[in-house]
DSSP file (Angstrom, degrees, kcal/mol; ACC not computed):
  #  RESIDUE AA STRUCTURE BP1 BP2  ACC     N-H-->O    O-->H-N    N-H-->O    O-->H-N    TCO  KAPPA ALPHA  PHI   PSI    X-CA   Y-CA   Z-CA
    1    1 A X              0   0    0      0, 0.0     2,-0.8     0, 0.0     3,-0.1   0.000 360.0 360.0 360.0 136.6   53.0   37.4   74.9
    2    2 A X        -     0   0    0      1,-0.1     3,-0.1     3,-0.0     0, 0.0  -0.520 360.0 -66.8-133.8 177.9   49.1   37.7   74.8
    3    3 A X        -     0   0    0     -2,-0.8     2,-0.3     1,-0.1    -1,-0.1   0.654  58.0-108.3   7.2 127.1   46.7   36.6   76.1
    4    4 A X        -     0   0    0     -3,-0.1     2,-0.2     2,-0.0    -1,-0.1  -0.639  28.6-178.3 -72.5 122.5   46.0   32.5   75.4
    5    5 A X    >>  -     0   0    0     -2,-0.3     3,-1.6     1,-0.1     4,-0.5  -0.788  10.6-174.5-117.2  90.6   43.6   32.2   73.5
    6    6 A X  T 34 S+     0   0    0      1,-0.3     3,-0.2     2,-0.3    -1,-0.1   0.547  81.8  66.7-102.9 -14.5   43.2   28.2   73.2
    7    7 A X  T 34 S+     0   0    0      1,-0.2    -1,-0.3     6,-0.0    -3,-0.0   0.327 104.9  48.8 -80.2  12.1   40.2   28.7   70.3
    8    8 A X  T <4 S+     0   0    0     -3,-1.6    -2,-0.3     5,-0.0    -1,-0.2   0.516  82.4 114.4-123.5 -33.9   42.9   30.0   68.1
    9    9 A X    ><  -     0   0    0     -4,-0.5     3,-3.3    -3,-0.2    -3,-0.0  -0.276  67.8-133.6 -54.5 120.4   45.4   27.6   68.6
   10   10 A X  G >  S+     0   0    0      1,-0.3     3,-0.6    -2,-0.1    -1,-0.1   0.795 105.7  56.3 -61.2 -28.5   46.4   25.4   65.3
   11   11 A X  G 3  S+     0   0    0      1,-0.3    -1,-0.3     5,-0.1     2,-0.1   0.475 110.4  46.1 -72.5   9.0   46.3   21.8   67.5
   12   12 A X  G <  S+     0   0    0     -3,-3.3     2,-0.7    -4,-0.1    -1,-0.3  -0.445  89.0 107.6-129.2  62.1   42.3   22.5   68.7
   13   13 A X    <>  -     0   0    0     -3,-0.6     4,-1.9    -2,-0.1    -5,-0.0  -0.967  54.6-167.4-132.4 122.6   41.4   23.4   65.4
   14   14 A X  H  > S+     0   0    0     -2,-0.7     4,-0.8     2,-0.2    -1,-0.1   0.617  84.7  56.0 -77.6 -14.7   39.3   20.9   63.8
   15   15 A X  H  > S+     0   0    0      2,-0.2     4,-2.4     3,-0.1    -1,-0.2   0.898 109.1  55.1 -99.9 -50.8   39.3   22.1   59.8
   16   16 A X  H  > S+     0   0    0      1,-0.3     4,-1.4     2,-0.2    -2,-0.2   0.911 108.0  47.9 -99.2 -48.8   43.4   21.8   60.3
   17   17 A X  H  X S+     0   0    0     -4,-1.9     4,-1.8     2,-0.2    -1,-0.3   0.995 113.0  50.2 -36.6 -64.0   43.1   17.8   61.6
   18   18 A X  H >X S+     0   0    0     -4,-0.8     3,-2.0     2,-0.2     4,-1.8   0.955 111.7  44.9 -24.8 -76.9   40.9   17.3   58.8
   19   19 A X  H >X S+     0   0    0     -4,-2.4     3,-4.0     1,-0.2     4,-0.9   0.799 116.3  47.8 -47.9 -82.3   43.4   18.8   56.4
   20   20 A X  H 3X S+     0   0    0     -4,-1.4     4,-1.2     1,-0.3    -1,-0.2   0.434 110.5  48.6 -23.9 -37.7   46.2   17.0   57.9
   21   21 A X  H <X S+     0   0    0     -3,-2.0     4,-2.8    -4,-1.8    -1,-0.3   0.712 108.6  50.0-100.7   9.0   44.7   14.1   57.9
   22   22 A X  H <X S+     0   0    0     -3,-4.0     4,-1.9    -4,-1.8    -2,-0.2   0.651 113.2  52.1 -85.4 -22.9   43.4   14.1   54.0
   23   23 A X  H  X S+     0   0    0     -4,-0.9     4,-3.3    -5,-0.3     5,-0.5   0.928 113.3  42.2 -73.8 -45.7   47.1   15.1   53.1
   24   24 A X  H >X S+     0   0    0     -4,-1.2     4,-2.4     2,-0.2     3,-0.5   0.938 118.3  49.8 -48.8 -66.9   48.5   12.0   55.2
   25   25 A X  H 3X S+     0   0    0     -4,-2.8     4,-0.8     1,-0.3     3,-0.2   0.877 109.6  47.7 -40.3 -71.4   45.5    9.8   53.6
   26   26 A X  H >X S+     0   0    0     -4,-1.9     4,-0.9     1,-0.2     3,-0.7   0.817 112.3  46.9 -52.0 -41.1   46.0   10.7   50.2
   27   27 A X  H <X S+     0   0    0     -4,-3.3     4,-0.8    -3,-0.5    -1,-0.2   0.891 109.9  54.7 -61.5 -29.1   49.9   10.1   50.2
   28   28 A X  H 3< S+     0   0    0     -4,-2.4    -1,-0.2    -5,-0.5    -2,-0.2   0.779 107.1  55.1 -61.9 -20.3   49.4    6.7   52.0
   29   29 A X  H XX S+     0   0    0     -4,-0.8     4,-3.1    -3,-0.7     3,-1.5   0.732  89.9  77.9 -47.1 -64.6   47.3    6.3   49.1
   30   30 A X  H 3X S+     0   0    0     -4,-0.9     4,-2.9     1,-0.2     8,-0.2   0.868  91.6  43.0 -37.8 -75.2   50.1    7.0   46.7
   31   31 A X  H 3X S+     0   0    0     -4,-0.8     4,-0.8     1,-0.2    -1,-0.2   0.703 117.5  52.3 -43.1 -22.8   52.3    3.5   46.6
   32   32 A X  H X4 S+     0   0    0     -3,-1.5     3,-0.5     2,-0.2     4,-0.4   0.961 109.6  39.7 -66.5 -55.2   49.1    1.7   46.5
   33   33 A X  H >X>S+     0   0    0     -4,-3.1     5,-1.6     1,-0.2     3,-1.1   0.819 113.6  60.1 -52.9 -46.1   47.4    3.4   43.6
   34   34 A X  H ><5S+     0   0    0     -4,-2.9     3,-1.4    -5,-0.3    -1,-0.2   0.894  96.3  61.9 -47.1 -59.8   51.3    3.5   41.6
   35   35 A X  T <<5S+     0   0    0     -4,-0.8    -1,-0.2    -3,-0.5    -2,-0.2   0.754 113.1  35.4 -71.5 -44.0   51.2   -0.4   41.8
   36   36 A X  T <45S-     0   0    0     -3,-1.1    -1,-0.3    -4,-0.4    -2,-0.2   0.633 115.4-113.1 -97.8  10.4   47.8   -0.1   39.4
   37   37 A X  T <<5S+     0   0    0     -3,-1.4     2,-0.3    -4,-0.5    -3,-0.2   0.930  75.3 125.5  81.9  37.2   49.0    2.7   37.4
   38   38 A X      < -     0   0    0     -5,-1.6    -1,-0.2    -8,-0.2    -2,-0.2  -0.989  58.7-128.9-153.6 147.5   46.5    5.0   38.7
   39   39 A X     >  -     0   0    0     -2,-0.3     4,-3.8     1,-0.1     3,-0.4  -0.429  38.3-111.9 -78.1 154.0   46.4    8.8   40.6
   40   40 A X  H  > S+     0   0    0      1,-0.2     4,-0.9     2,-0.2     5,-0.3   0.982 125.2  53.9 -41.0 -66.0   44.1    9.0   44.2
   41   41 A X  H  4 S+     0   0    0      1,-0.3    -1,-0.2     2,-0.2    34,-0.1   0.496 110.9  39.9 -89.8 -11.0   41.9   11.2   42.1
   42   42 A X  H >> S+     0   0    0     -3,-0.4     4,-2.5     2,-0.1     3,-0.7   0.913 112.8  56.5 -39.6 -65.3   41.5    8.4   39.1
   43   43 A X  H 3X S+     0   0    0     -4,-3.8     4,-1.4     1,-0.3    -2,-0.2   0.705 110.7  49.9 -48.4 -27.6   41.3    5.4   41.9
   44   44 A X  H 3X S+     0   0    0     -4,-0.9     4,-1.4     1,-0.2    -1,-0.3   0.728 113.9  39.0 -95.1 -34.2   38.2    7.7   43.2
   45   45 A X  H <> S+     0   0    0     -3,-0.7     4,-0.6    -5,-0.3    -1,-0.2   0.915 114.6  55.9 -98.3  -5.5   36.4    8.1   40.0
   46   46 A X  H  X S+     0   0    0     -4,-2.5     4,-1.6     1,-0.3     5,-0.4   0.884 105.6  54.4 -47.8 -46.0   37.2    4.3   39.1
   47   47 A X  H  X S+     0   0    0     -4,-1.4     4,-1.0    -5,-0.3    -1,-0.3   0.839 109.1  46.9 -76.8 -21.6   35.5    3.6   42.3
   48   48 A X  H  < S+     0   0    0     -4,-1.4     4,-0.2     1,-0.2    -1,-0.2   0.518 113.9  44.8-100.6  12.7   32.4    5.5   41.2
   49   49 A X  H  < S+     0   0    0     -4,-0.6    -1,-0.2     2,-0.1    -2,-0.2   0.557 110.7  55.5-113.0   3.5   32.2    4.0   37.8
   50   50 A X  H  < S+     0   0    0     -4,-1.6    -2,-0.2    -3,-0.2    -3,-0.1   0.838 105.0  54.9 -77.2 -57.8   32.9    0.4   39.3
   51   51 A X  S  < S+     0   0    0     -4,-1.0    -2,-0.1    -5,-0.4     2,-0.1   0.663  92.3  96.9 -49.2 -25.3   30.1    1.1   41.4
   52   52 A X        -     0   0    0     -4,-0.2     3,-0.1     1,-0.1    -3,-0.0  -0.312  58.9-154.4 -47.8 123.9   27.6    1.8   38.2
   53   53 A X  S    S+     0   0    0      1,-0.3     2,-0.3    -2,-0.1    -1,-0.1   0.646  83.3   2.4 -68.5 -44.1   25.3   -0.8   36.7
   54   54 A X  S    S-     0   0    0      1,-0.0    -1,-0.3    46,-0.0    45,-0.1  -0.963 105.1 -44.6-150.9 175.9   25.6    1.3   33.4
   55   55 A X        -     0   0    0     -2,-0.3     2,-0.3     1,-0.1    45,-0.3   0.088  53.1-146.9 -86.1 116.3   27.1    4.1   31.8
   56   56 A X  B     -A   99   0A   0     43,-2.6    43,-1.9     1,-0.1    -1,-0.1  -0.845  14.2-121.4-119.6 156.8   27.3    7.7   33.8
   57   57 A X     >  -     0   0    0     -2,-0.3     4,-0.9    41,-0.2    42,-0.3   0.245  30.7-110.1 -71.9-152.8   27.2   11.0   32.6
   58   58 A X  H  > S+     0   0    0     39,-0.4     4,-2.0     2,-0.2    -1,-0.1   0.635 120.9  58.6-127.6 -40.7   30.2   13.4   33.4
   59   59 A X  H >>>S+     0   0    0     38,-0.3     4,-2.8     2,-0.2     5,-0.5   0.987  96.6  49.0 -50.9 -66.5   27.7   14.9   35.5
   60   60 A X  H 3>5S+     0   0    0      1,-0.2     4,-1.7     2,-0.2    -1,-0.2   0.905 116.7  51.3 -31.0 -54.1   26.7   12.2   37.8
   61   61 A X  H 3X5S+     0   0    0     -4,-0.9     4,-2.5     1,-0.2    -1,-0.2   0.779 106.8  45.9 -86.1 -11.6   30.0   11.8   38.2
   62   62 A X  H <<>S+     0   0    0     -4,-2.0     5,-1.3    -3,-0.5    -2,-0.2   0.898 111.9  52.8 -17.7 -83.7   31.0   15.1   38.9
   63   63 A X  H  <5S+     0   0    0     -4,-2.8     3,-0.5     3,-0.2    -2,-0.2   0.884 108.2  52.1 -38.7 -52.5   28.2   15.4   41.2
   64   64 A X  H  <<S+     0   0    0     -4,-1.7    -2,-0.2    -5,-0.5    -1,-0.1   0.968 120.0  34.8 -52.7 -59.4   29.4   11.8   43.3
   65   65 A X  T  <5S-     0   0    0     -4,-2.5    -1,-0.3     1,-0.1    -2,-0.2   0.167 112.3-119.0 -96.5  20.6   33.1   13.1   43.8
   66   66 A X  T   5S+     0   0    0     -3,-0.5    -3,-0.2     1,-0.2     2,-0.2   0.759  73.0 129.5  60.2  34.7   32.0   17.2   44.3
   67   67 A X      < -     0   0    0     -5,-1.3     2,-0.3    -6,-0.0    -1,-0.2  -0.618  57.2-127.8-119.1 171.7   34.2   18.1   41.2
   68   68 A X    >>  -     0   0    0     -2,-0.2     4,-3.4    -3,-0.1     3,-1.4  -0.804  27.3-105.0-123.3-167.1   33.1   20.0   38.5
   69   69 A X  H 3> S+     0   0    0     -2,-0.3     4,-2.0     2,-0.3    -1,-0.1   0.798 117.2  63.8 -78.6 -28.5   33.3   19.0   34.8
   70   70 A X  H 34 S+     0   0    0      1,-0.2    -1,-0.3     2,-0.2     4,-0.2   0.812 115.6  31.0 -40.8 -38.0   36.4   21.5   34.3
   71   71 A X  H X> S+     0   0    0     -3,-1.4     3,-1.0     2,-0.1     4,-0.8   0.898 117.7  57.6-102.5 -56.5   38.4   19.4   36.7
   72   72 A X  H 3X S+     0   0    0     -4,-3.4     4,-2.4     1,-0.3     5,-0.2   0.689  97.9  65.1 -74.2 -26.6   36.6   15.8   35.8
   73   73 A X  H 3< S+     0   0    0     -4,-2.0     4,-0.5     1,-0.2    -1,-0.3   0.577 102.5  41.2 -87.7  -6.4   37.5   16.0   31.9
   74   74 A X  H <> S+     0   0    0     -3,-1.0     4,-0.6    -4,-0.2    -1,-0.2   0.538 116.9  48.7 -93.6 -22.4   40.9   15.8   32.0
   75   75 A X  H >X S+     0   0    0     -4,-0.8     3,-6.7     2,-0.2     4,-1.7   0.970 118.9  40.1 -53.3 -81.4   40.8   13.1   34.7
   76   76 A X  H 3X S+     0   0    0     -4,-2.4     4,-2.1     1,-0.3     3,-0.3   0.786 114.6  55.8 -60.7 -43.7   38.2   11.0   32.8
   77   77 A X  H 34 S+     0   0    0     -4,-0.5    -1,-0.3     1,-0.3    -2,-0.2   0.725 111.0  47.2 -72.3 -14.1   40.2   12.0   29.3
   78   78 A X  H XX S+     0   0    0     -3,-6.7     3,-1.6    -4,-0.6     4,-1.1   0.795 103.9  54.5 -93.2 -11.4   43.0   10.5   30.8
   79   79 A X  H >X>S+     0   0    0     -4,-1.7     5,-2.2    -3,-0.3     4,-1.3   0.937 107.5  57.9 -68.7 -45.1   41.3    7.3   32.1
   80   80 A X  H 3<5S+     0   0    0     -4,-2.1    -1,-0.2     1,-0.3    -2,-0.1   0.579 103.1  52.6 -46.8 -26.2   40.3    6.9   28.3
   81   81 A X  H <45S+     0   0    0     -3,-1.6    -1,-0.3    -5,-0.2    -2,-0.2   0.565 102.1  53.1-113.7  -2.8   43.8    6.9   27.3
   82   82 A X  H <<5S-     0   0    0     -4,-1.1    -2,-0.2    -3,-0.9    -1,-0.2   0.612 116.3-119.0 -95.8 -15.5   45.0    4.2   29.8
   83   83 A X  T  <5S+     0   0    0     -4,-1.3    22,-0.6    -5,-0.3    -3,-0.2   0.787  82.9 115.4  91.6  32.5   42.0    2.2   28.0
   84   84 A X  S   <S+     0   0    0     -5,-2.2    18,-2.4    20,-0.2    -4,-0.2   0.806  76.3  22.1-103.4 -46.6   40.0    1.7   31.5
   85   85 A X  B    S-B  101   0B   0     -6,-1.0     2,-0.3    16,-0.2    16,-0.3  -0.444  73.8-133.6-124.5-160.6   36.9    3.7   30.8
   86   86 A X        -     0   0    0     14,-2.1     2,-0.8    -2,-0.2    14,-0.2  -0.822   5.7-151.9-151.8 104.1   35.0    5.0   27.4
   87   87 A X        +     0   0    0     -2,-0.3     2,-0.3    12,-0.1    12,-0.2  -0.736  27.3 158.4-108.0 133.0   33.6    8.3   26.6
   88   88 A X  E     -C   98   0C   0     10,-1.7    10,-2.3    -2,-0.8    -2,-0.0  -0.989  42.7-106.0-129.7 149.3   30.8    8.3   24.3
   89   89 A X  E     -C   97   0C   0     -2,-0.3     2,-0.6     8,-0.3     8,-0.2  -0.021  41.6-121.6 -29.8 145.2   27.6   11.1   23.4
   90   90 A X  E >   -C   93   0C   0      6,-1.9     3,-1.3     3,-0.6     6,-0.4  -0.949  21.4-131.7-112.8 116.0   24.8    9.8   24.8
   91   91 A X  T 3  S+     0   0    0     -2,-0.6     3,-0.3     1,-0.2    -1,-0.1   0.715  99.3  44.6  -9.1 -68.7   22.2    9.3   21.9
   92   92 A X  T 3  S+     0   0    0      1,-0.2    -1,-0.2    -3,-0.1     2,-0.1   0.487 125.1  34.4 -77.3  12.0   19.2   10.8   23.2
   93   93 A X  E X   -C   90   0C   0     -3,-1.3     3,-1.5     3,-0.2    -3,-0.6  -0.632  66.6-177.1-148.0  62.6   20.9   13.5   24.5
   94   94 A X  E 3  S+     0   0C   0     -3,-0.3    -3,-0.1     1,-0.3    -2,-0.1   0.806  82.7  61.9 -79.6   8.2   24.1   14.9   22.3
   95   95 A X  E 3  S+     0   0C   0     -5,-0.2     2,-0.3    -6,-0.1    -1,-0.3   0.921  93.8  69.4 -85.3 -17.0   25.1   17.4   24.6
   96   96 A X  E <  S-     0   0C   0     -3,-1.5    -6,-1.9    -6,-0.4     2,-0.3  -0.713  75.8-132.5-102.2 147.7   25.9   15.0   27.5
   97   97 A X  E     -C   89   0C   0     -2,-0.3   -39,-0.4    -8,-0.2     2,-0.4  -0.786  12.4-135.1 -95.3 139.9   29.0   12.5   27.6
   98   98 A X  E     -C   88   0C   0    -10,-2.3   -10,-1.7    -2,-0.3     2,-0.3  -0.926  11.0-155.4 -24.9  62.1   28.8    9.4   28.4
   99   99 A X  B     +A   56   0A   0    -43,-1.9   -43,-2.6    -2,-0.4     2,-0.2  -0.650  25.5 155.4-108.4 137.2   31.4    7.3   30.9
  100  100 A X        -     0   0    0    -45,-0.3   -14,-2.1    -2,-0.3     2,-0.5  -0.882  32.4-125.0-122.6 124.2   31.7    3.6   30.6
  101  101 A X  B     -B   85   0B   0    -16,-0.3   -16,-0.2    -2,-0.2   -17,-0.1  -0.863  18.3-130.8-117.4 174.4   34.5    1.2   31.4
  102  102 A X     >  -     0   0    0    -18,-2.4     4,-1.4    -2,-0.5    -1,-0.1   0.188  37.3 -89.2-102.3-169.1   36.0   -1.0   29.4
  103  103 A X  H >>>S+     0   0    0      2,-0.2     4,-2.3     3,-0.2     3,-0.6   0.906 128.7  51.1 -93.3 -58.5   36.8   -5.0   29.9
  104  104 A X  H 3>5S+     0   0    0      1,-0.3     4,-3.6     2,-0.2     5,-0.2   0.946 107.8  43.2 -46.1 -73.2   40.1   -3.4   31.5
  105  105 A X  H 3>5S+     0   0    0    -22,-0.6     4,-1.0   -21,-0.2    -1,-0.3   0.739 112.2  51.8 -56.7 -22.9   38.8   -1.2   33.7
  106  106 A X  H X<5S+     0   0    0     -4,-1.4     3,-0.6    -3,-0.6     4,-0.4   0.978 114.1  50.6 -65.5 -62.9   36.1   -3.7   34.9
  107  107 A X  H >X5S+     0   0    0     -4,-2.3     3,-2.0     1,-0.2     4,-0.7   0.885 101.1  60.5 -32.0 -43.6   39.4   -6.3   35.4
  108  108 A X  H ><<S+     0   0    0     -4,-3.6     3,-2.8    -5,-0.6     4,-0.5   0.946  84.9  75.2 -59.9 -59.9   41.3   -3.8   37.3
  109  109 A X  T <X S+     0   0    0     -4,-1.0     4,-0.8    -3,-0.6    -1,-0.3   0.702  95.8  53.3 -21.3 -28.0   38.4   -3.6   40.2
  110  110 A X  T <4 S+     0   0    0     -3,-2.0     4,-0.4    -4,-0.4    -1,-0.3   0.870 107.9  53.8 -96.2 -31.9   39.8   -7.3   41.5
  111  111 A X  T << S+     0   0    0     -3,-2.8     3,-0.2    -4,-0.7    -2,-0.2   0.803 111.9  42.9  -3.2 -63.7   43.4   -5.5   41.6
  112  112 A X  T >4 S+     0   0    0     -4,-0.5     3,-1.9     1,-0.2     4,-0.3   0.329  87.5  98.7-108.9  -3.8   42.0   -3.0   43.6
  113  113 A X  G >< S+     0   0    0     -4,-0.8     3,-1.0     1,-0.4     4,-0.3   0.916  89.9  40.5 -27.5 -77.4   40.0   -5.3   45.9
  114  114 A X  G 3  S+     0   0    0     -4,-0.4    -1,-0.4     1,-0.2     4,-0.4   0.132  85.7  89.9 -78.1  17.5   42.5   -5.3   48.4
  115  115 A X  G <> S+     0   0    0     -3,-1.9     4,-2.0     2,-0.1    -1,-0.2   0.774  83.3  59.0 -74.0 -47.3   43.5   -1.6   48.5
  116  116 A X  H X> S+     0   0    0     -3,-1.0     3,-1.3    -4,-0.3     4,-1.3   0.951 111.2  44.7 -65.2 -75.3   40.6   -0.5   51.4
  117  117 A X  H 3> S+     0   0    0      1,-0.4     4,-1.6     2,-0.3    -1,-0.2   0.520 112.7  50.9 -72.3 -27.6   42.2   -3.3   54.2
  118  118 A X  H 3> S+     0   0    0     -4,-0.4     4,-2.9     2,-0.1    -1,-0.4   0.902 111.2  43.6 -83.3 -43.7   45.6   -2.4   53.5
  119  119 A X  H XX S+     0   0    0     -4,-2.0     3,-2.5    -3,-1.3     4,-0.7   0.986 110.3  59.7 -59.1 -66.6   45.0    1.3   54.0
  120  120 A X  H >X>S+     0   0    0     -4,-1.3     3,-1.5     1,-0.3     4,-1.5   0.816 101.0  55.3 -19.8 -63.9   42.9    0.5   57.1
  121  121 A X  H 3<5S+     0   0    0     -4,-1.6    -1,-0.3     1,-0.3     3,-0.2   0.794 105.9  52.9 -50.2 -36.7   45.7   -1.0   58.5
  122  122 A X  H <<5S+     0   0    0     -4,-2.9    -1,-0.3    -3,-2.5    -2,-0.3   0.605 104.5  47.0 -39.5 -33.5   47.4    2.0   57.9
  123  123 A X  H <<5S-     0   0    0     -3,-1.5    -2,-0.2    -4,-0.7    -1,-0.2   0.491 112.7-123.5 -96.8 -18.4   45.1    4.5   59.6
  124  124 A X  T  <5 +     0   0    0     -4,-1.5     2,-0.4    -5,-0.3    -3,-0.2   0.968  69.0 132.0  51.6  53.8   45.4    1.5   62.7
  125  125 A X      < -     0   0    0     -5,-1.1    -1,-0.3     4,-0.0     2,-0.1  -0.950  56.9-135.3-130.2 155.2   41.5    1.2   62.7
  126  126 A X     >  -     0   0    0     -2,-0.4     4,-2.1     1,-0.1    -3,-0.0  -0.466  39.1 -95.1 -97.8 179.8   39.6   -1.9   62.5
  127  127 A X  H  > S+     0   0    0      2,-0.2     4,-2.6     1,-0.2    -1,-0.1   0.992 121.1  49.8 -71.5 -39.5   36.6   -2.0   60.0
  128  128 A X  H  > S+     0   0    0      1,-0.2     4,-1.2     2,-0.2    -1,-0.2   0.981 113.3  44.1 -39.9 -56.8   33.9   -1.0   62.6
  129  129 A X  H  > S+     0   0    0      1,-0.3     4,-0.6     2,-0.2     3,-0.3   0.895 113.4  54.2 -84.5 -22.8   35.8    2.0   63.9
  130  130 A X  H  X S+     0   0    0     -4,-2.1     4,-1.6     1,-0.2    -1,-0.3   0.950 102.6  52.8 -78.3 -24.6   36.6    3.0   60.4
  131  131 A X  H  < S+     0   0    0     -4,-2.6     4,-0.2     2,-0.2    -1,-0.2   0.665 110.2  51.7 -83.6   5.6   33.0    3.0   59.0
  132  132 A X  H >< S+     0   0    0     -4,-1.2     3,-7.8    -3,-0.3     2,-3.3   0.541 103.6  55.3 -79.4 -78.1   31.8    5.5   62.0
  133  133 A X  H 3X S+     0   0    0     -4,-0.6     4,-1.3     1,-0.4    -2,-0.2   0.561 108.3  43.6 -53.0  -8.4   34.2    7.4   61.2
  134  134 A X  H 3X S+     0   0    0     -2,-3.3     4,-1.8    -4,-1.6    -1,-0.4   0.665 114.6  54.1 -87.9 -27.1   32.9    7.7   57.2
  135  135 A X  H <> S+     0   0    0     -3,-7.8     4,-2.8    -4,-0.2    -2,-0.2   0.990 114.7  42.6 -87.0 -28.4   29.4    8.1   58.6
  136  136 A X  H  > S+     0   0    0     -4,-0.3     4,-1.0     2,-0.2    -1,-0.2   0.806 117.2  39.8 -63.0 -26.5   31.0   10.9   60.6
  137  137 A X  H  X S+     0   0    0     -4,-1.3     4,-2.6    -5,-0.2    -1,-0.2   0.788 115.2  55.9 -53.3 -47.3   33.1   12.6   58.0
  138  138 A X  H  X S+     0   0    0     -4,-1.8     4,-1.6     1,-0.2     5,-0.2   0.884 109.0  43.2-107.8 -49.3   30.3   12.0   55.8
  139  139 A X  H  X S+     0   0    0     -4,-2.8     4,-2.0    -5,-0.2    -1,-0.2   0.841 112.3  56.7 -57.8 -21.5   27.4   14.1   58.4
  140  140 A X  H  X S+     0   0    0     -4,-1.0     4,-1.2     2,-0.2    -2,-0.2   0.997 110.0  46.4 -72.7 -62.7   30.1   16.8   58.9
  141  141 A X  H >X S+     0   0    0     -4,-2.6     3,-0.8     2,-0.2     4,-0.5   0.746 112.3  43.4   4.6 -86.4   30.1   17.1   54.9
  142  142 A X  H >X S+     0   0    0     -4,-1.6     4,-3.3     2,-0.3     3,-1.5   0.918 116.7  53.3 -69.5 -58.1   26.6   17.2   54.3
  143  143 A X  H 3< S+     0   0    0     -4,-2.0    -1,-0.3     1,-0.3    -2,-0.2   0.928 117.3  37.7 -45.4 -41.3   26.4   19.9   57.6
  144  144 A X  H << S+     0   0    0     -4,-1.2    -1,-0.3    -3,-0.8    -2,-0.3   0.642 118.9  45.7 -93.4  11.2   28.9   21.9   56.1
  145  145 A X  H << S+     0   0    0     -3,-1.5     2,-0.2    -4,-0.5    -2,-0.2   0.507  92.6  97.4-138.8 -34.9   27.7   21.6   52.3
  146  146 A X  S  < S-     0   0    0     -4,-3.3     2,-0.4    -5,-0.2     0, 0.0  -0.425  87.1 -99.8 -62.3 130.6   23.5   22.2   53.3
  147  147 A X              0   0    0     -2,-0.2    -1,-0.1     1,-0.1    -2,-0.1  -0.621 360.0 360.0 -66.2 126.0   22.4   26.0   52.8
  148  148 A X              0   0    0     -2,-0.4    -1,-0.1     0, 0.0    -2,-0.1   0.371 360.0 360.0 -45.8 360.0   22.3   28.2   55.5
């Protein structure tokens, strides 16, 4: 065999915990999300149009969840067809779309209320130890996402 090289080895590898634990997250994800009739990667742009005082552009939201509009328009065109959000031209502007939700899609947020506390309990974190661990996730991000 040769040489150990323990900075090559898949358990000390830090990108391969990550991954692991974003596949694990997202399936734990799954049964919840089924129960409102919605994919992880809906529940995520639901949560950034819940989060909205008024109507944001395909960009904005794009931008929030690191997707680009390629990826976001068939999400968002399906969100439209479950009758949760609304895409409309924005007036002053016709080249940019509009997203909106709807009297449904506002209802659904009280659904989904309880979705973060159940997961927690999954991950066996309390709420303290889980919000470091977003403000850490969330500098590692920004560290790896800043130009060199």
């Amino acid at each position: 065999m040769a040489d150990r090289l323990p900075q090559l080895e898949l358990g000390n590898q830090l990108c391969f915990a990550l991954y692991s634990a974003s596949r694990a997250s997202i399936r734990a994800y799954g049964p919840l999300l089924a129960e409102l009739g919605l994919t992880y990667p809906q529940y995520l742009t639901m949560l950034v149009l819940w989060e909205a005082s008024e109507p944001l552009t395909v960009g904005d939201i794009g931008a929030r969840l690191h997707l680009d509009s390629g990826t976001l328009t068939p999400l968002l065109k399906r969100l439209e067809d479950l009758g949760l959000a609304d895409r409309t031209r924005d007036r002053a502007d016709e080249r940019r779309v509009l997203v909106s939700l709807t009297e449904r899609g506002r209802a659904l947020r009280a659904d989904a209320a309880g979705i973060p506390e159940r997961i927690f309990r999954r991950y066996g974190l309390d709420i303290a130890a889980a919000q470091r661990l977003v403000r850490e996730l969330t500098e590692i991000t920004g560290a790896l996402t800043r130009p060199l």
